[in-house]
C-alpha positions, 0 to 999 in steps of 0.5 A: 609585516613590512608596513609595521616596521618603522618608518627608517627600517621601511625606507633601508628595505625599500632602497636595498631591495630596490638596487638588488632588483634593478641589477637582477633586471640586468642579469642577462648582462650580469648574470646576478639573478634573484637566486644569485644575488640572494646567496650572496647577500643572504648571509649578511642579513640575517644569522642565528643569534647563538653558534651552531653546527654547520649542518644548521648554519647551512639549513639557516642560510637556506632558507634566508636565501629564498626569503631574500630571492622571493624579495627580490623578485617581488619587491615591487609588490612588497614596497610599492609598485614605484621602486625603480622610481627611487633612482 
């Protein structure tokens, strides 16, 4: 799926999850691991496109965090093997 995006989506993804991994690398330091970095920047990626209860914003939020967190920690894997290069 990500090699289908255009080509500027590609490269944001490659440079977002590249920095939210290079500081879950340093998490022993920061304590911002893949779990907390992904409930925090969940929220501001992807939303519902119509209100709804709370009970379904939190179900939503959920599961766009673990999407998010798997990212993170596969990223490497998902937007080449030389993310860290990119800085």
């Amino acid at each position: 799926l990500v090699n289908q995006l255009p080509e500027a989506n590609l490269i944001l993804l490659r440079y977002l999850f590249g920095v939210l991994h290079h500081i879950e690398q340093n998490s022993g330091v920061n304590q911002m691991n893949a779990f907390n970095l992904a409930l925090c920047i969940a929220p501001n990626m992807l939303w519902l496109p119509s209100p709804t209860g709370p009970e379904e914003e939190s179900r939503s939020t959920k599961k766009v965090a673990l999407l998010v967190q798997f990212l993170i920690e596969n990223s490497g894997e998902i937007f080449g093997g030389d993310i860290a290069s990119l800085f």
